[in-house]
Biopython code that builds the backbone (N, CA, C, O; Angstrom):
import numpy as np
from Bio.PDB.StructureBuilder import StructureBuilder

atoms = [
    (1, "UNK", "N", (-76.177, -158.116, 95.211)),
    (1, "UNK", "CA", (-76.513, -156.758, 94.830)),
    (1, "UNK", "C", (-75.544, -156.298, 93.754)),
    (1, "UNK", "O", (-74.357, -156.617, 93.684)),
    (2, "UNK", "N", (-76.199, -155.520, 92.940)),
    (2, "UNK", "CA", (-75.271, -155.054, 91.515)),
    (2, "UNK", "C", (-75.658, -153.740, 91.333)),
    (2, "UNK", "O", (-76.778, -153.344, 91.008)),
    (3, "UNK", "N", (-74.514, -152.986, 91.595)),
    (3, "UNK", "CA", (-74.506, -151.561, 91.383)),
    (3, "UNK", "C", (-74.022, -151.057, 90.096)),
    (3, "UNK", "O", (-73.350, -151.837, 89.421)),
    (4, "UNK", "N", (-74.248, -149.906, 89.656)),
    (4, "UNK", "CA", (-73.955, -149.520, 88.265)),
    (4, "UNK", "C", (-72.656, -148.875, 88.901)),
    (4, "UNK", "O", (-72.376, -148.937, 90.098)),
    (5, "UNK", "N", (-71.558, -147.956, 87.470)),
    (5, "UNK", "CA", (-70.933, -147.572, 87.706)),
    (5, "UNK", "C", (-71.703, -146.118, 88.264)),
    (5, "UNK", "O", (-71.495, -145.818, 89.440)),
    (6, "UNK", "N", (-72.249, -145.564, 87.750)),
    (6, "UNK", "CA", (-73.055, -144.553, 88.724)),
    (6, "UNK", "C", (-73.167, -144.499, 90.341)),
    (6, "UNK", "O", (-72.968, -143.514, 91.053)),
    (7, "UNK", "N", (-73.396, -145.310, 90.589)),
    (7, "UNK", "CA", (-73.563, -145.966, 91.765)),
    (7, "UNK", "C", (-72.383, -146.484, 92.858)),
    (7, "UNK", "O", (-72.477, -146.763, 94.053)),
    (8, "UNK", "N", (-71.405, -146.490, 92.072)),
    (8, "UNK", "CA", (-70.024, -147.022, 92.391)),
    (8, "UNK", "C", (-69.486, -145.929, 92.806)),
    (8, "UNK", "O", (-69.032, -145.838, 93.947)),
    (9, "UNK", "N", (-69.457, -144.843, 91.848)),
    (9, "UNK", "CA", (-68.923, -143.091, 92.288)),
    (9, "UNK", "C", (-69.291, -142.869, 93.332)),
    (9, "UNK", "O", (-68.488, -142.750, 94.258)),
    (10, "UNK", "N", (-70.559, -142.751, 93.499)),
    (10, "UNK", "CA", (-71.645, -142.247, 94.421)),
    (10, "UNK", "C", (-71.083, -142.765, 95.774)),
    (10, "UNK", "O", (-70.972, -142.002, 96.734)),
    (11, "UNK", "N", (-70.729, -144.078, 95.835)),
    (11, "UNK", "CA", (-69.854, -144.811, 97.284)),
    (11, "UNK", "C", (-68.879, -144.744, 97.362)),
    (11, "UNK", "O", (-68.319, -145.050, 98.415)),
    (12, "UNK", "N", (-68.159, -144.279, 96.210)),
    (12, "UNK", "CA", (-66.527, -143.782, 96.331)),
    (12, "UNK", "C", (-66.353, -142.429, 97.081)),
    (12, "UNK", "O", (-65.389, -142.140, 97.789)),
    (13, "UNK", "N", (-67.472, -141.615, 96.810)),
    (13, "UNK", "CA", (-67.378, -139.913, 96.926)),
    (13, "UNK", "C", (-67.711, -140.202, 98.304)),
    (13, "UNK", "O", (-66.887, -139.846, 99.147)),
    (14, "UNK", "N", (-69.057, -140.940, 98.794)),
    (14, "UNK", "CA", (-69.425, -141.205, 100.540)),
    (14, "UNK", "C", (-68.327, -141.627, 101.289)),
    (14, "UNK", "O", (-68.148, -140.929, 102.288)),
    (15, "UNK", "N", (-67.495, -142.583, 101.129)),
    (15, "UNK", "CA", (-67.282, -143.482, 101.897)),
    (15, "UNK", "C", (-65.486, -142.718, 101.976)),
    (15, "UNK", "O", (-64.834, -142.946, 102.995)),
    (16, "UNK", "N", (-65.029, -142.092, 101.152)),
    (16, "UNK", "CA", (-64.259, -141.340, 101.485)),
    (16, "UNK", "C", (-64.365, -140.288, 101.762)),
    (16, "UNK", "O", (-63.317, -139.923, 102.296)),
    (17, "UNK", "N", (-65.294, -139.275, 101.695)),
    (17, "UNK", "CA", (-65.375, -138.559, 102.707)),
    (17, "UNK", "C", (-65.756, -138.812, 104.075)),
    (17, "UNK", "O", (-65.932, -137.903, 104.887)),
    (18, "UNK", "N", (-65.892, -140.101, 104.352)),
    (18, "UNK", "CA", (-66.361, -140.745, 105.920)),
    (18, "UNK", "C", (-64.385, -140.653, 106.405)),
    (18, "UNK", "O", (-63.809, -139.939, 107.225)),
    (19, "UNK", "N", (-63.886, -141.672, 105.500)),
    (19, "UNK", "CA", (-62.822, -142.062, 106.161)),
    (19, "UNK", "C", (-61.892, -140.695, 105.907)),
    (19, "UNK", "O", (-60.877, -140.865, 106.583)),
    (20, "UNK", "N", (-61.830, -139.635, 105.335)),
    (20, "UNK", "CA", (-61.073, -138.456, 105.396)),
    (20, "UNK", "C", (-61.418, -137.473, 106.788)),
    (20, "UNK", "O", (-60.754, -136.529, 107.215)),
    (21, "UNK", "N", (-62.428, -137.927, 107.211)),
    (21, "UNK", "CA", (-63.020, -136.790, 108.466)),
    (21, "UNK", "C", (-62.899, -137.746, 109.734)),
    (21, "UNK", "O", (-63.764, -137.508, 110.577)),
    (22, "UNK", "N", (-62.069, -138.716, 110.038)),
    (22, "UNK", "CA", (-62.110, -139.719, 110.665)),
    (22, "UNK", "C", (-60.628, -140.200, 110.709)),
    (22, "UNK", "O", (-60.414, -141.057, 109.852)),
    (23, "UNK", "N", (-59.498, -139.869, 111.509)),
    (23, "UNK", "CA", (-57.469, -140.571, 111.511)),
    (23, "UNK", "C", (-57.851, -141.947, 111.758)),
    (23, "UNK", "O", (-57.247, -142.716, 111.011)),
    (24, "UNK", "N", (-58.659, -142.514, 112.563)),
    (24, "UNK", "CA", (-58.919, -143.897, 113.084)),
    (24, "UNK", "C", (-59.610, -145.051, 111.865)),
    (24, "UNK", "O", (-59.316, -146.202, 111.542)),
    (25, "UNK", "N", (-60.581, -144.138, 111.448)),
    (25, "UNK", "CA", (-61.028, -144.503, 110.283)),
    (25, "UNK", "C", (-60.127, -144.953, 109.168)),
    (25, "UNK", "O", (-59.985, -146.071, 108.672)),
    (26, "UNK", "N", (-59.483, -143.660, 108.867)),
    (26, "UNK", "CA", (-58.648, -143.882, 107.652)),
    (26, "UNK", "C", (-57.524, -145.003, 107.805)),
    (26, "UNK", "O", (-57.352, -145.804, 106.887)),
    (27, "UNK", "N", (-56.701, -145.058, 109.059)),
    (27, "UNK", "CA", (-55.588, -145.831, 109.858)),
    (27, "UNK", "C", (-56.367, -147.517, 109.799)),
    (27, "UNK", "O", (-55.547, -148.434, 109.839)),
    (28, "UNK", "N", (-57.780, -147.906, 109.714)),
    (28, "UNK", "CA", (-58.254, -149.241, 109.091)),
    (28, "UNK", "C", (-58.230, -149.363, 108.320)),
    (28, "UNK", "O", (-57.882, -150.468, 107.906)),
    (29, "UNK", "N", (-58.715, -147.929, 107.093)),
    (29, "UNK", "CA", (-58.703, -148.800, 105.539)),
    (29, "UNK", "C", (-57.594, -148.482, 105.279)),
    (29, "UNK", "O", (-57.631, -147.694, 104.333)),
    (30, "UNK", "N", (-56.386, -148.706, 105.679)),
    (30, "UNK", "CA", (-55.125, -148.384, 105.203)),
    (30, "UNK", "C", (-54.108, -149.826, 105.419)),
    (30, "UNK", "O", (-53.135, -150.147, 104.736)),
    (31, "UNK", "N", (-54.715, -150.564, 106.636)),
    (31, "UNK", "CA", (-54.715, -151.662, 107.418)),
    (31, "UNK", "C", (-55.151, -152.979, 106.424)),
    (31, "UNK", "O", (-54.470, -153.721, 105.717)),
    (32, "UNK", "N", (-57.230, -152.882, 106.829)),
    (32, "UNK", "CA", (-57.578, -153.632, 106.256)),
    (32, "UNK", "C", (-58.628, -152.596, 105.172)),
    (32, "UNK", "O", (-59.630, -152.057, 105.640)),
    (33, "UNK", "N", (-58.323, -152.466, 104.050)),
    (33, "UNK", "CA", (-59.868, -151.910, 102.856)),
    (33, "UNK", "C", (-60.749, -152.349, 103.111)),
    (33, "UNK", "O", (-61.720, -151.857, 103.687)),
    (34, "UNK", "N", (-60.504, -153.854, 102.545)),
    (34, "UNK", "CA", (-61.847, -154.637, 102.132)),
    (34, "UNK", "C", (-62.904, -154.450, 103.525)),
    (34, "UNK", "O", (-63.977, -153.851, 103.444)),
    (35, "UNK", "N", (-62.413, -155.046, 104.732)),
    (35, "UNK", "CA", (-62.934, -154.879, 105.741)),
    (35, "UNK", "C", (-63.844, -154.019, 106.485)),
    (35, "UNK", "O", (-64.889, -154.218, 107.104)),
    (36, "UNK", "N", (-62.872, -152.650, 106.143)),
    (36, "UNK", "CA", (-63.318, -151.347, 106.704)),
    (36, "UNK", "C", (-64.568, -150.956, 105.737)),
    (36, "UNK", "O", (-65.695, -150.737, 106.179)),
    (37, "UNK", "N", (-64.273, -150.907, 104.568)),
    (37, "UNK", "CA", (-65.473, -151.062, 103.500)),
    (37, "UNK", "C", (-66.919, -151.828, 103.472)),
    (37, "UNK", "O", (-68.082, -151.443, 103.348)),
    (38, "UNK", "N", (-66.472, -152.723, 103.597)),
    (38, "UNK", "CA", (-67.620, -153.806, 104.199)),
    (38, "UNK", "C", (-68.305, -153.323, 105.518)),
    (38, "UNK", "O", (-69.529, -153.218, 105.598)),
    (39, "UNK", "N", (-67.440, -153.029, 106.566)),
    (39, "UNK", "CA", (-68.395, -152.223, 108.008)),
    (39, "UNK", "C", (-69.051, -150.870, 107.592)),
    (39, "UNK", "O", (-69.787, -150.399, 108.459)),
    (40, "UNK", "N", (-68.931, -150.132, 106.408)),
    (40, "UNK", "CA", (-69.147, -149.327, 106.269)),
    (40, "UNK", "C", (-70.358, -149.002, 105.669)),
    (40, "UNK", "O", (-71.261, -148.238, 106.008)),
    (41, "UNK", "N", (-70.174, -149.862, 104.540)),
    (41, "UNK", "CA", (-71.489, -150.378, 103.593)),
    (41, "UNK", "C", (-72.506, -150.907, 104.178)),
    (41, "UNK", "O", (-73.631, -150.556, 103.821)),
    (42, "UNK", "N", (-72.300, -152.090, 105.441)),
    (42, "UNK", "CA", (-73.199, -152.530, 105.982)),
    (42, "UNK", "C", (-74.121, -153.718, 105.434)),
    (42, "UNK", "O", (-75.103, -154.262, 105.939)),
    (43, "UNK", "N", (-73.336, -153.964, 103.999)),
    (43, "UNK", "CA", (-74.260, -154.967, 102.646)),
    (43, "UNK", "C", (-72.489, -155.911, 102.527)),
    (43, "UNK", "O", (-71.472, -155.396, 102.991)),
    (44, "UNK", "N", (-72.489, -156.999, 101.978)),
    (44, "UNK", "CA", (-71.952, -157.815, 101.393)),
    (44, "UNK", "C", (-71.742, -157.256, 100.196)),
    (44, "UNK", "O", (-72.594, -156.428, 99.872)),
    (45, "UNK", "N", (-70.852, -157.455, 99.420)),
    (45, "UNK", "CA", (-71.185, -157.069, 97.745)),
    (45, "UNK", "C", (-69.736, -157.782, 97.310)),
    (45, "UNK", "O", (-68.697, -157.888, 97.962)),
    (46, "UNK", "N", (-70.105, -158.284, 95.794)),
    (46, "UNK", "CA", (-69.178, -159.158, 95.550)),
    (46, "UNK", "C", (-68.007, -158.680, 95.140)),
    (46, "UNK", "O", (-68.055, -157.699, 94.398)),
    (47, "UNK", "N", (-66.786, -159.192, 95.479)),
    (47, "UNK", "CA", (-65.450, -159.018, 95.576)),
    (47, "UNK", "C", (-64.697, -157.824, 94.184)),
    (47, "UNK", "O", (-63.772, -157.017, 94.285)),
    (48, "UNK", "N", (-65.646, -158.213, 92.872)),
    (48, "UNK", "CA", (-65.081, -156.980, 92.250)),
    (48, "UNK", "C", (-65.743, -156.050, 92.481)),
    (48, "UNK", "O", (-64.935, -155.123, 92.425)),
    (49, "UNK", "N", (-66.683, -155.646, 92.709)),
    (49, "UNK", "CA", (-67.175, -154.372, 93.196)),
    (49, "UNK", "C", (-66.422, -153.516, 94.136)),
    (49, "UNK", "O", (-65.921, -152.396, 94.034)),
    (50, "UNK", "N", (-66.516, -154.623, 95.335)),
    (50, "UNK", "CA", (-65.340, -153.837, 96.646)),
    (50, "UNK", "C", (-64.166, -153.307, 96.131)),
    (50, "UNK", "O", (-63.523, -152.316, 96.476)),
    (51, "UNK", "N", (-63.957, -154.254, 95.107)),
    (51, "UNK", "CA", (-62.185, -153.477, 94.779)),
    (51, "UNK", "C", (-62.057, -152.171, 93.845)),
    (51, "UNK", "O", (-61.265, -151.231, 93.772)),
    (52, "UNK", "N", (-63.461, -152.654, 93.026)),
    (52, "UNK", "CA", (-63.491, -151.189, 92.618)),
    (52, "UNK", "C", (-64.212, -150.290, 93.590)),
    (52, "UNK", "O", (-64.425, -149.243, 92.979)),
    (53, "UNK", "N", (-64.661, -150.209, 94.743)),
    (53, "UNK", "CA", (-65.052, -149.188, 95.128)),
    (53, "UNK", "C", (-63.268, -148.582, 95.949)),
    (53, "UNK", "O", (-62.882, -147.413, 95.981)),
    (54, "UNK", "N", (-62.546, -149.757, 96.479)),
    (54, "UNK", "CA", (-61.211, -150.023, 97.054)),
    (54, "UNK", "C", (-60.610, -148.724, 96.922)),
    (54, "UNK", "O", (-60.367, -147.784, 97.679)),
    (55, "UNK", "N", (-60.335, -149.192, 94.784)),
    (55, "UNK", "CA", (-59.012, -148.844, 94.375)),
    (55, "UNK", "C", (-59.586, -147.215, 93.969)),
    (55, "UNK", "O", (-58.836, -146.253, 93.803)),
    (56, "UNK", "N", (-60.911, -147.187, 93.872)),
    (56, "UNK", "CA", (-61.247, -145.524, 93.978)),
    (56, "UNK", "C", (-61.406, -144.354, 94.867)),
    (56, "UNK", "O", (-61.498, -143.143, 94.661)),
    (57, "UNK", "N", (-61.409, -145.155, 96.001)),
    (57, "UNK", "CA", (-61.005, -144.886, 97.348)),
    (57, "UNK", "C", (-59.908, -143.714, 97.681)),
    (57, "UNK", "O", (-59.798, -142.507, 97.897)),
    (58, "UNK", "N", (-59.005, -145.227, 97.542)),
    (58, "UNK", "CA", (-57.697, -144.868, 97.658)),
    (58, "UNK", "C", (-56.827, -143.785, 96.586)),
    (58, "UNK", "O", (-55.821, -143.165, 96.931)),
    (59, "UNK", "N", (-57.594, -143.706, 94.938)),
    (59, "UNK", "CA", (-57.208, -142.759, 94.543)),
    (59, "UNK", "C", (-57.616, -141.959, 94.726)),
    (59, "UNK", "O", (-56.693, -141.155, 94.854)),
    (60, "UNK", "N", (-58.710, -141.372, 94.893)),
    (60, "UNK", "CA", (-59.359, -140.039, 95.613)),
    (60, "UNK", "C", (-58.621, -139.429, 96.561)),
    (60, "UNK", "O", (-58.141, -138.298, 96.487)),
    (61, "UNK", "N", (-58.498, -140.544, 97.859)),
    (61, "UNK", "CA", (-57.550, -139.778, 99.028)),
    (61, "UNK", "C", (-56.323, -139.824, 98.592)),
    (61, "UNK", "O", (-55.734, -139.391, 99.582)),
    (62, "UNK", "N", (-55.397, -140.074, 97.700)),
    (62, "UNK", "CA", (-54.576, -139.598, 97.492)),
    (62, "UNK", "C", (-54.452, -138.585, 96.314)),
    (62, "UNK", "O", (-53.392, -137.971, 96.192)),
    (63, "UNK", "N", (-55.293, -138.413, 95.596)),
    (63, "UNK", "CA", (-55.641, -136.988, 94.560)),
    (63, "UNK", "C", (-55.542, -135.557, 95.597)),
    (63, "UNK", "O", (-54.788, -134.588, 95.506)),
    (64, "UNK", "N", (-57.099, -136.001, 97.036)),
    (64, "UNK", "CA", (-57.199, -134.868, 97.432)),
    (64, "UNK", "C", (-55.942, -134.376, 98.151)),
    (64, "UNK", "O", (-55.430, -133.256, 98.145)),
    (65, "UNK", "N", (-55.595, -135.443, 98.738)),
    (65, "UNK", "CA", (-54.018, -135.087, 100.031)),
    (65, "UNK", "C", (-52.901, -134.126, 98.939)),
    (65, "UNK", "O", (-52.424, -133.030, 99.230)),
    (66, "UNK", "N", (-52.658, -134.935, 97.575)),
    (66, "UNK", "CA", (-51.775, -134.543, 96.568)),
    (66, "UNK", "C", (-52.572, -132.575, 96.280)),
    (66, "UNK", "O", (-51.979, -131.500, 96.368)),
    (67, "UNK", "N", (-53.689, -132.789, 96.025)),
    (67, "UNK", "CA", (-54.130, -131.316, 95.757)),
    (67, "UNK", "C", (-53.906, -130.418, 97.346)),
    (67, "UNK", "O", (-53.274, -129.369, 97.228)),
    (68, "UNK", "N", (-54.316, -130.727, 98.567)),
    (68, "UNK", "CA", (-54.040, -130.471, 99.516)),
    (68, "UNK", "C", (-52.506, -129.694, 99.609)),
    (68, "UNK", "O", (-52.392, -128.514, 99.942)),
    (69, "UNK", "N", (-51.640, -130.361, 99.341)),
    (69, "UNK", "CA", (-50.372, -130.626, 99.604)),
    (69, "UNK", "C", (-49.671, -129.027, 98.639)),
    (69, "UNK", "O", (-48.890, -128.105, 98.878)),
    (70, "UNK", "N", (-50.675, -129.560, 97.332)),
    (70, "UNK", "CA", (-49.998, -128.463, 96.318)),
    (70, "UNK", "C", (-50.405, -126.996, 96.634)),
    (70, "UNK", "O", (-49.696, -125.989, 96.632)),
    (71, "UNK", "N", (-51.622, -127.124, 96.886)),
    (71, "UNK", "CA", (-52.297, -125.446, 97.825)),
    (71, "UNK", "C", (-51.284, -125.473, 98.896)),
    (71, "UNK", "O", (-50.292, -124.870, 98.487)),
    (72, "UNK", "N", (-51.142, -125.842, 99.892)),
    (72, "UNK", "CA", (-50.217, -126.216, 100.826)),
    (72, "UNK", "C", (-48.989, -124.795, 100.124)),
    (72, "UNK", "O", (-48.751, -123.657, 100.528)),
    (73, "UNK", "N", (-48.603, -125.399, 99.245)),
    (73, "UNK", "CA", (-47.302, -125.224, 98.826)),
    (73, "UNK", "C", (-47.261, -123.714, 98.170)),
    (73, "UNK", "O", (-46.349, -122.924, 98.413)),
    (74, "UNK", "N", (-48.430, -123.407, 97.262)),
    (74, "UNK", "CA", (-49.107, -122.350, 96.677)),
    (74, "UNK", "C", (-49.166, -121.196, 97.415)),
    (74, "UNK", "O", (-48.902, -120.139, 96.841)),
    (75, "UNK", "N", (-49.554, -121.190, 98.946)),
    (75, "UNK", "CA", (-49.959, -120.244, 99.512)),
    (75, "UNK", "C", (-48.493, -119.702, 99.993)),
    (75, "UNK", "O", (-48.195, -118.564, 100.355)),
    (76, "UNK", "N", (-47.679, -120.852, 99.887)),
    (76, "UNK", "CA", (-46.224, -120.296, 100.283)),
    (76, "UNK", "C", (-45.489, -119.665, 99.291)),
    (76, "UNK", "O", (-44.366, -119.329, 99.667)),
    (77, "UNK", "N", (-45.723, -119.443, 98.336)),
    (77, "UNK", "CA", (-45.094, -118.467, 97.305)),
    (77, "UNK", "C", (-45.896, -116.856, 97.143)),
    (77, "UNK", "O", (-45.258, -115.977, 96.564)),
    (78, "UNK", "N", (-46.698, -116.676, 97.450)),
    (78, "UNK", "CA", (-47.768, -115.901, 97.766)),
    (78, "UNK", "C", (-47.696, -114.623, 98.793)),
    (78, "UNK", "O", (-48.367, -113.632, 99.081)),
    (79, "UNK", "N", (-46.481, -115.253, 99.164)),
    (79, "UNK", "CA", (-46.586, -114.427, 100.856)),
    (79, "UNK", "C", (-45.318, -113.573, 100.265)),
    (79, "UNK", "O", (-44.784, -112.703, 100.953)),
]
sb = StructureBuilder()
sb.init_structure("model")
sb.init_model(0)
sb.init_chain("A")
sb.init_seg("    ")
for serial, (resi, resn, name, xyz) in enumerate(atoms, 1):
    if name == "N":
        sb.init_residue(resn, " ", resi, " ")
    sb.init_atom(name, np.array(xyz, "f"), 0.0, 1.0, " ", f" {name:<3s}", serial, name[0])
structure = sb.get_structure()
């Protein structure tokens, strides 16, 4: 199976919002990616794909935690 980059987003944006609403979840793909990815997808798909869906993953959840973090911080000057 060959996904576009369109298509690649589209499972980056799903599949981390699965593992962000989920500690157990996230605590596997943190473990094993490839793995947790693969149970997730439910399809095989070849090895560069996974990594790019991987490594977009992982920057996302750490963009949102980083934006998280900075509101976090925001609301404390505020007061």
């Amino acid at each position: 199976m060959k996904l576009n980059e369109s298509q690649i987003k589209e499972k980056i944006e799903e599949i981390t919002a699965k593992i962000k609403a989920d500690d157990n979840l996230l605590a596997k793909f943190k473990a094993e990616p490839v793995k947790t990815l693969e149970s997730l997808l439910g399809i095989d798909l070849p090895d560069d794909i996974i990594e790019k869906i991987v490594d977009g993953v992982k920057a996302k959840i750490t963009v949102d935690r980083a934006s998280d973090l900075l509101n976090g911080l925001g609301s404390l000057f505020k007061k």
